[in-house]
C-alpha positions in Angstrom: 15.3 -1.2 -2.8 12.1 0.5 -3.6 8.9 -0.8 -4.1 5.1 0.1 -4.0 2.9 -3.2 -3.3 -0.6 -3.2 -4.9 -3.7 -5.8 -4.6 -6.9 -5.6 -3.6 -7.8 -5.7 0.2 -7.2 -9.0 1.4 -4.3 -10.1 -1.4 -1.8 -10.2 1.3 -0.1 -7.0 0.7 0.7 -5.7 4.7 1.8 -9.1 6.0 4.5 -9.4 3.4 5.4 -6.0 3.5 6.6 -6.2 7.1 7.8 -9.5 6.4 10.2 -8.3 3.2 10.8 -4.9 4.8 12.4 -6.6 8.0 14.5 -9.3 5.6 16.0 -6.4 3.3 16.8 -4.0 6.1 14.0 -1.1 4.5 11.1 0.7 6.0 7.6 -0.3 5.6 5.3 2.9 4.8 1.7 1.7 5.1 -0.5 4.5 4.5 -2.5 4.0 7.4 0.8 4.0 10.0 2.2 7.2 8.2 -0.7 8.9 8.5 -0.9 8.0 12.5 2.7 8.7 12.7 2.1 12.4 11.8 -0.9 12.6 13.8 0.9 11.6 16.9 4.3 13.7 16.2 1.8 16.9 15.4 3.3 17.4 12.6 1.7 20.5 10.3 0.4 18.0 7.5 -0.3 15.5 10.5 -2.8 18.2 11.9 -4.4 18.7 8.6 -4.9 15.3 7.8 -6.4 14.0 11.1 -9.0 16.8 10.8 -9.7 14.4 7.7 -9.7 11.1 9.3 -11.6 12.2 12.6 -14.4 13.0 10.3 -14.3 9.5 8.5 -13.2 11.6 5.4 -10.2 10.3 3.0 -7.5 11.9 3.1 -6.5 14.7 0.6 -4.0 13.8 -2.2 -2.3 16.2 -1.9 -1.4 15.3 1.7 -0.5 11.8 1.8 2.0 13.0 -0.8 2.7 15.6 1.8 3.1 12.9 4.3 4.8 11.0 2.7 7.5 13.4 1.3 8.2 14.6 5.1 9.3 11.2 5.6 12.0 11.4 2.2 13.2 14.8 3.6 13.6 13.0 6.9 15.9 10.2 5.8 14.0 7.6 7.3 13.7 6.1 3.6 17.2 6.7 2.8 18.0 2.5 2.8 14.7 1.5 0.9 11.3 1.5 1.3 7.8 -0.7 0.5 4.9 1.6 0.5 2.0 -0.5 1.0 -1.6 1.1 0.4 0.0 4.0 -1.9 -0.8 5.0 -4.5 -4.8 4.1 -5.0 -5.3 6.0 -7.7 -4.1 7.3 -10.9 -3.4 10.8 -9.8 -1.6 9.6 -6.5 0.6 7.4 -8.7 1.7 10.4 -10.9 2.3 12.8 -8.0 4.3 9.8 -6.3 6.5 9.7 -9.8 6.9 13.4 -10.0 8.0 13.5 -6.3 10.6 10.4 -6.9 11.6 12.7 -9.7 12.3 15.7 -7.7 14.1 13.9 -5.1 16.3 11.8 -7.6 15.0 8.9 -6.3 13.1 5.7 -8.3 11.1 2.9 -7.7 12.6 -0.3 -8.3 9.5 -2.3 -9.0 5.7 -2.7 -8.2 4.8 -6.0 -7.0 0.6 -6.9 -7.7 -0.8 -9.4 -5.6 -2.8 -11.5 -7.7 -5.4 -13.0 -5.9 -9.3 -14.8 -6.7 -12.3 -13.2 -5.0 -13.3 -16.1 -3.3 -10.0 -16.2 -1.9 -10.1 -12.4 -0.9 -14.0 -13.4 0.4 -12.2 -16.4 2.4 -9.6 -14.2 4.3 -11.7 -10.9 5.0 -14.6 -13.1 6.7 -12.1 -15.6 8.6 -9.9 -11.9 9.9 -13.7 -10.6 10.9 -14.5 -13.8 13.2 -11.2 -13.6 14.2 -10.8 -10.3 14.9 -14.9 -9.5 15.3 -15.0 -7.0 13.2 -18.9 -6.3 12.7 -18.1 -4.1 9.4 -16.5 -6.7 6.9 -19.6 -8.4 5.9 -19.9 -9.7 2.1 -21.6 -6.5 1.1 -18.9 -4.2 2.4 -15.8 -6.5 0.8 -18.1 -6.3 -2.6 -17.9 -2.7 -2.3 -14.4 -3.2 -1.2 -13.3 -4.4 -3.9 -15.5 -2.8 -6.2 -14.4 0.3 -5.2 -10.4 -1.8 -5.6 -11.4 -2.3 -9.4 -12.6 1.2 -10.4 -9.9 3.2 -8.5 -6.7 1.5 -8.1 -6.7 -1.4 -10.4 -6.0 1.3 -13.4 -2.5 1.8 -11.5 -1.5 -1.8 -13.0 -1.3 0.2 -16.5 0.7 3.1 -15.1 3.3 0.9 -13.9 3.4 -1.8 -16.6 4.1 0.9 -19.4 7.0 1.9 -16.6 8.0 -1.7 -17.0 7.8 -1.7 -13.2 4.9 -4.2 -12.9 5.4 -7.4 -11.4 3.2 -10.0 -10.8 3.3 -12.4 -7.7 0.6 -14.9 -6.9 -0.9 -14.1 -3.7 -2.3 -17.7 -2.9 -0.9 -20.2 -0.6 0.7 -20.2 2.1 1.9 -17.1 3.5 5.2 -18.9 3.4 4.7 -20.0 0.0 3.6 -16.3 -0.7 6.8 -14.9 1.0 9.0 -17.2 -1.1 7.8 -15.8 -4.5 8.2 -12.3 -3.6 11.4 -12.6 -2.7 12.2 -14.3 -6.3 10.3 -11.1 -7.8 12.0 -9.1 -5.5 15.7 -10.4 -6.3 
């Protein structure tokens, strides 16, 4: 099975992922690890990338695509995947299809967290105490999910015209969570 997992920060989306990726036997591709990954290997893309992220820069397109296709070519995705944290934007969503395309692959669904602000609000604060992160005060999850709406939420469109979108509530327990995405999932 393949599947992309969208929401706004905070929805939920890497805790299931693992969670889903370990019960159906597939690989968990979270943006942030696959990056890494090719930083530490030394990869060719890996070196161009981390030249992005040491200098707090994003990440080219083109490259996370890049990334991410060294991992198809690999076979590492070869029993399924959840890419969590990719796409984010429009452009990255169409590259992602094209690539799928080229690779005869396809994406079996996109799962959308659905999840209230003051919920998202709740978590990010609690994981900052928790975790004492000084950076996720209320201003910076505003412009968090600001920045959410304006960039990624459009990819909702993309992928409901696909008649990939599905919709999970994020709220609850994580267990409670878990349970619905497997029901979207199955």
């Amino acid at each position: 099975m393949n599947l992309v997992f969208l929401g706004p920060p905070g929805s939920g989306k890497g805790t299931q992922a693992v969670r889903l990726a370990e019960k159906l036997g597939v690989a968990h591709l979270s943006t942030g690890d696959v990056l890494r990954d090719a930083v530490s290997k030394g990869t060719e893309l890996g070196q161009k990338a981390e030249k992005h992220m040491t200098a707090g820069e994003l990440v080219p397109d083109e490259l996370i695509i890049g990334i991410i296709e060294e991992k198809v070519n690999s076979g590492e995705l070869s029993k399924g995947f959840i890419l969590d944290g990719f796409p984010r934007t429009i452009p990255q969503a169409q590259s992602l299809d094209q690539m799928f395309l080229d690779h005869s692959m396809s994406l079996d669904k996109v799962i959308l967290f659905k999840v209230s602000d003051d919920e998202i609000f709740r978590r990010i604060e609690g994981r900052a105490k928790i975790e004492g992160r000084a950076d996720d005060t209320r201003d910076v999850i505003a412009n968090r999910l600001d920045v959410y709406r304006k960039q990624t939420q459009p990819i909702e469109n993309h992928y409901r015209q696909a008649s990939k979108l599905v919709e999970v509530m994020g709220e609850g327990t994580p267990e409670n969570v878990f349970e619905s995405l497997v029901s979207a999932t199955s």
